[in-house]
C-alpha positions as a Python dict, from the first residue, in 0.01 Angstrom:
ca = {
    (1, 'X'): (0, 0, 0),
    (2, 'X'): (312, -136, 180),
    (3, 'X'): (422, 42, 518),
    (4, 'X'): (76, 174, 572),
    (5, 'X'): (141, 413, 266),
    (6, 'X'): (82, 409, -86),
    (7, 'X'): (456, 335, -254),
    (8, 'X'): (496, 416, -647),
    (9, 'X'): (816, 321, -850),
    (10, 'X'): (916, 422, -1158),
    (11, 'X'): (1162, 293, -1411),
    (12, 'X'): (1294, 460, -1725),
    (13, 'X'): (1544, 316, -1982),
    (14, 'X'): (1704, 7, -1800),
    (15, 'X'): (2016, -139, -1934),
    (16, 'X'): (1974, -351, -2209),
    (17, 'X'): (1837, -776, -2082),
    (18, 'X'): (1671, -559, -1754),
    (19, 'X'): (1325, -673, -1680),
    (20, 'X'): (1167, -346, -1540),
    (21, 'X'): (902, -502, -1400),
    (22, 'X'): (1061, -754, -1213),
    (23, 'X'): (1330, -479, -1091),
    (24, 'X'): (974, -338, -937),
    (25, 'X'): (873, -672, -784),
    (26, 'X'): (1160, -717, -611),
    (27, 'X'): (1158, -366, -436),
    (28, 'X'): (789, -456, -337),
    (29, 'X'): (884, -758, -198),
    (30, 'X'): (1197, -563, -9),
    (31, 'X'): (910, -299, 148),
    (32, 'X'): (700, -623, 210),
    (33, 'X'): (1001, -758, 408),
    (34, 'X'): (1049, -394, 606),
    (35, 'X'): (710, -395, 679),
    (36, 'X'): (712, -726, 834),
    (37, 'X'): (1053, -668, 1090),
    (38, 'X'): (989, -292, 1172),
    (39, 'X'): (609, -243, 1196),
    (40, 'X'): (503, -120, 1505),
    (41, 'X'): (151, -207, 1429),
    (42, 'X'): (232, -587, 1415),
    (43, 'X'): (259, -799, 1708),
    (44, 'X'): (497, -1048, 1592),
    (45, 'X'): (744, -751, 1426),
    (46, 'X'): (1102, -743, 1570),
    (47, 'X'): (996, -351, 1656),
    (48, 'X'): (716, -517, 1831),
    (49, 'X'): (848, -783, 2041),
    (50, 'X'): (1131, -583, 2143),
    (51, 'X'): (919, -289, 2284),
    (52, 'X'): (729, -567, 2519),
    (53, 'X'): (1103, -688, 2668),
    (54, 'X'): (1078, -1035, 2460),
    (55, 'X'): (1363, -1003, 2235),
    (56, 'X'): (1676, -790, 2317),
    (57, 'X'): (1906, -596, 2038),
    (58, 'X'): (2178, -808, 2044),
    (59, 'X'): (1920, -1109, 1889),
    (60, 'X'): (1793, -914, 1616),
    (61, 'X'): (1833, -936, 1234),
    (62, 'X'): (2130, -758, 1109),
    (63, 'X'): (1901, -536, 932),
    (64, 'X'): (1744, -409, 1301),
    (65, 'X'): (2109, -372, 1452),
    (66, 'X'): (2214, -177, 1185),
    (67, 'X'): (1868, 65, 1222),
    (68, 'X'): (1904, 80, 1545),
    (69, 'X'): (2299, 181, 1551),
    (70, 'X'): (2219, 411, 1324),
    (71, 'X'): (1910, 606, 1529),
    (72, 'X'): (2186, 608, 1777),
    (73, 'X'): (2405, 821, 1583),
    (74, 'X'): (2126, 1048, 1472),
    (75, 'X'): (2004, 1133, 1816),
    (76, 'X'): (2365, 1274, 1929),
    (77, 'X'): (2384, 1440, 1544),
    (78, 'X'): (2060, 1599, 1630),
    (79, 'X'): (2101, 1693, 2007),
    (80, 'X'): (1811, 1450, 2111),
    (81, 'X'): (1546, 1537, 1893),
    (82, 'X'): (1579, 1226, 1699),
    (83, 'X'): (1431, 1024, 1985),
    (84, 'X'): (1301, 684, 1896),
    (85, 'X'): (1101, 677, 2200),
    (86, 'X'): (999, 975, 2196),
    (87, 'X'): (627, 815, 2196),
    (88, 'X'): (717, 600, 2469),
    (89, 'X'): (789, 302, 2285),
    (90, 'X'): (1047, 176, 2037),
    (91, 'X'): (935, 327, 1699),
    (92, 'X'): (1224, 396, 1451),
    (93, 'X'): (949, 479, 1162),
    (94, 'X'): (1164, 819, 1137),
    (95, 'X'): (1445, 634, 987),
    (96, 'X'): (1291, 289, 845),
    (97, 'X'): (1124, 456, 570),
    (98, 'X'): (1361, 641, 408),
    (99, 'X'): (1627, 414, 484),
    (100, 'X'): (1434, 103, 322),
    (101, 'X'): (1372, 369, 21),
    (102, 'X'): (1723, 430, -17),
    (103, 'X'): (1803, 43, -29),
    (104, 'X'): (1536, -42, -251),
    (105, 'X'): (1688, 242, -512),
    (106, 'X'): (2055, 107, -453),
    (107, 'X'): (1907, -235, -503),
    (108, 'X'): (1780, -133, -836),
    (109, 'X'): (2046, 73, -980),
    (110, 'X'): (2287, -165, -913),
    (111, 'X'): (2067, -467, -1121),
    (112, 'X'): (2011, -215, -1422),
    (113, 'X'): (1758, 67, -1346),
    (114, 'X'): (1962, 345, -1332),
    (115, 'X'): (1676, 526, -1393),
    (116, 'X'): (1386, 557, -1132),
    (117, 'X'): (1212, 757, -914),
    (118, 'X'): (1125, 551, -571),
    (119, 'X'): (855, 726, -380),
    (120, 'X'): (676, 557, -41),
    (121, 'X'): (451, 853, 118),
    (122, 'X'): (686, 1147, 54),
    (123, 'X'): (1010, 989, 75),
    (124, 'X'): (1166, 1015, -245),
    (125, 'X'): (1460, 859, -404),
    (126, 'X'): (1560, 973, -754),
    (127, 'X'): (1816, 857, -986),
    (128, 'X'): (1953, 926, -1331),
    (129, 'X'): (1701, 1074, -1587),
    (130, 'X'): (1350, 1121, -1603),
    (131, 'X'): (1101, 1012, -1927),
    (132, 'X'): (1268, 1255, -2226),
    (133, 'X'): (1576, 1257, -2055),
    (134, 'X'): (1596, 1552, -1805),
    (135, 'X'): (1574, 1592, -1462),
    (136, 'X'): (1277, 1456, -1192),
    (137, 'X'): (1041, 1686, -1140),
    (138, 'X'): (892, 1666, -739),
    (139, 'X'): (617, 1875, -616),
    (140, 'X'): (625, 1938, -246),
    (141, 'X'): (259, 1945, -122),
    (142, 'X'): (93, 2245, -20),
    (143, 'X'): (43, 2175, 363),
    (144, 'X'): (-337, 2324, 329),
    (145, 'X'): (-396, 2363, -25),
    (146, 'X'): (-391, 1988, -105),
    (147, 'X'): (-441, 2073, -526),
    (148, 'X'): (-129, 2308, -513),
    (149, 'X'): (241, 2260, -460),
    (150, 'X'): (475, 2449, -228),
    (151, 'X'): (750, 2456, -408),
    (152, 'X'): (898, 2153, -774),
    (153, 'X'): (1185, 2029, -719),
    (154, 'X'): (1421, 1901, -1011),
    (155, 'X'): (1701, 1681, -957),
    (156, 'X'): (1899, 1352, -1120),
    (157, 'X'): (2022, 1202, -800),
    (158, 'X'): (1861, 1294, -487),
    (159, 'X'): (1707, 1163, -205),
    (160, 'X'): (1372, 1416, -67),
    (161, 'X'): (1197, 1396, 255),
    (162, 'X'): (887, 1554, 417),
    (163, 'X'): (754, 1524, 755),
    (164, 'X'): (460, 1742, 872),
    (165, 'X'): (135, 1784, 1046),
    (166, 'X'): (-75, 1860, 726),
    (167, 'X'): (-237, 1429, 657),
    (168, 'X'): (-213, 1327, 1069),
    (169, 'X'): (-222, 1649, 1253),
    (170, 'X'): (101, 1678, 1512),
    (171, 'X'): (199, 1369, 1546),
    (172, 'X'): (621, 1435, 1608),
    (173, 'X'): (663, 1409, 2003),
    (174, 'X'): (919, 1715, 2108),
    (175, 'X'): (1133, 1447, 2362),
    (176, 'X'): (1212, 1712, 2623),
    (177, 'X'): (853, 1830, 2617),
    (178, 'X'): (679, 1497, 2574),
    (179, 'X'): (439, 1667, 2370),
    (180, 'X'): (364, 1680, 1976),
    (181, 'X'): (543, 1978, 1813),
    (182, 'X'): (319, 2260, 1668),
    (183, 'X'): (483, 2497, 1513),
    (184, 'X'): (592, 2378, 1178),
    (185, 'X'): (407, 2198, 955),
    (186, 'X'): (607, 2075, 702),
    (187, 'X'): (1010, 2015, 675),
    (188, 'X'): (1108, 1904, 343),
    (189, 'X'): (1557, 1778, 342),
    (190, 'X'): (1746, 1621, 53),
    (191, 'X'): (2072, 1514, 31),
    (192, 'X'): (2255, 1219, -54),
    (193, 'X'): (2170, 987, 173),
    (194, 'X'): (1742, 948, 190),
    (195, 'X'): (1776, 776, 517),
    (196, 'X'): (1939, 1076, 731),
    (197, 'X'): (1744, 1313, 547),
    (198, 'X'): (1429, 1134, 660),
    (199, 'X'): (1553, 1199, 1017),
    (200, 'X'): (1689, 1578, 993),
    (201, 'X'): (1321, 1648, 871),
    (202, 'X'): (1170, 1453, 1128),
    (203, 'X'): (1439, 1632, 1415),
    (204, 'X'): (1374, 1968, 1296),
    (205, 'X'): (977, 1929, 1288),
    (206, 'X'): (990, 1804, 1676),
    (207, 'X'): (1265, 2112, 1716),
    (208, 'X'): (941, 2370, 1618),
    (209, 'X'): (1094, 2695, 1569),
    (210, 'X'): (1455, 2608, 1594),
    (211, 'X'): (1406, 2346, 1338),
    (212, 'X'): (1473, 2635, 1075),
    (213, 'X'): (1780, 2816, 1191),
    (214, 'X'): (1949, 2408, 1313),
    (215, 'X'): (1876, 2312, 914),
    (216, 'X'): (2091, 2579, 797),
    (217, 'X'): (2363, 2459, 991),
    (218, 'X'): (2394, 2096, 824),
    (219, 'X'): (2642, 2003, 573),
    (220, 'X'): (2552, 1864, 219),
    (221, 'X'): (2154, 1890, 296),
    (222, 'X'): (1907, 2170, 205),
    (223, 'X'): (1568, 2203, 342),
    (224, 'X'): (1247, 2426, 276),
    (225, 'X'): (1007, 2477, 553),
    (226, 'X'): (638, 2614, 610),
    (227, 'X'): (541, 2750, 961),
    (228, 'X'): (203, 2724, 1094),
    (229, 'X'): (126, 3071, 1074),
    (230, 'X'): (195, 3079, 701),
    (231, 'X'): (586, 3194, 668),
    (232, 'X'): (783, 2971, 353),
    (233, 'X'): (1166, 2941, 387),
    (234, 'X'): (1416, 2756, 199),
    (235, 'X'): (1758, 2751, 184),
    (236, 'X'): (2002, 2867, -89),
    (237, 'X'): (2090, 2562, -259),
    (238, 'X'): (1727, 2369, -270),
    (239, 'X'): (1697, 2238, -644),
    (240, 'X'): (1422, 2456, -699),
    (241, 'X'): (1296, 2422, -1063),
    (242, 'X'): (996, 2698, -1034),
    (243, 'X'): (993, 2983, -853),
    (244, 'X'): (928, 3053, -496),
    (245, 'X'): (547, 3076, -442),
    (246, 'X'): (401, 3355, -290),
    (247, 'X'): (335, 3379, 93),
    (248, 'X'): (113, 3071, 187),
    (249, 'X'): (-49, 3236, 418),
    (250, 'X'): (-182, 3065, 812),
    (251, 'X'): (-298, 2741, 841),
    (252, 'X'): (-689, 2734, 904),
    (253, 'X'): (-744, 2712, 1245),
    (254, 'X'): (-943, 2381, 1382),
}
């Protein structure tokens, strides 16, 4: 439990001389790191000390400058719904994880595990092969049927992200509402790059019902959304290794 979520790692036929498990260690220790600059939930955090005024961007860590140019770019790529105070605060969390996910798994292929699957809370990073040799297989949660799967994914190299309401309830602020966004409840993106992924998903859930229709206009990411009242839509070229399921049907009501 890193990040205030559980993270698992997986590693599958290093190169020859790789220790696997201390390829693992040091990714734990990267989260660990992450953790410690970007929590909003600890007082002495960069994220921290820069929402109460006592530390300004240009005396940050290169790692922070770099987030924060980056959550920059994102908010004019997705017309201001990639707001990182949109709570109020300073609280990149919609780009951290998936960007210290994406590190971790460049970290590792690049020191001999070619092979992995990263996974921190439903960000995903998978490269090469899985055990036997073929693809990674990734269920997508059900966002009300927590023993069932909306749709298995199977990919080699591929990063996956979900954000919805389903574990917290709706917690995504819509910035020009100032209010949490209702009426999706679960955005899954991949694409190359984990990191921007983590944010489309994160944009489009805050977007509510134009998150759909602004998905299908980005280049070199799919997506697959649920609506609260039940509807399942995907786009054409989501790595879908099963079928579709069947309609999900409405969320129960409160």
């Amino acid at each position: 439990m890193i990040m205030g979520t559980a993270i698992t790692i997986e590693v599958v036929d290093p190169d020859p001389g790789v220790d696997a498990r201390a390829l693992v260690e040091h990714a734990f220790a990267w989260f660990r790191e992450v953790d410690e600059r970007f929590s909003t939930y600890k007082p002495d955090s960069e994220v921290s000390r820069m929402g109460r005024g006592e530390l300004a961007a240009a005396g940050t860590s290169p790692d922070m400058r770099l987030v924060l140019d980056a959550c920059a770019e994102l908010h004019t790529a997705t017309n201001g719904y990639f707001d990182v105070y949109a709570t109020g605060g300073l609280d990149p969390s919609g780009y951290v994880k998936g960007w210290s996910v994406r590190v971790a798994s460049e970290r590792m292929y690049a020191a001999g595990g070619r092979n992995h699957c990263v996974n921190a809370g439903g960000d995903i990073m998978v490269r090469g092969h899985a055990p036997g040799g073929g693809p990674w297989r990734i269920g997508i949660v059900h966002p009300w049927q927590a023993d069932k799967v909306a749709w298995v994914l199977a990919a080699h190299d591929l990063g996956i992200a979900t954000s919805g309401t389903y574990e917290r309830g709706p917690h995504v602020i819509d910035p020009f509402r100032g209010v949490p966004a209702e009426a999706l409840c679960s955005v899954t993106v991949t694409g190359p790059d984990l990191a921007v992924a983590d944010a489309y998903a994160t944009a489009a859930l805050a977007m509510g019902d134009r998150g759909p229709a602004w998905l299908a206009t980005l280049d070199g990411y799919e997506s697959a959304v649920v609506t609260t009242d039940g509807r399942a839509m995907r786009s054409a070229g989501l790595p879908v290794a099963d079928p579709d399921p069947p309609a999900t049907g409405p969320a129960p009501s409160d």
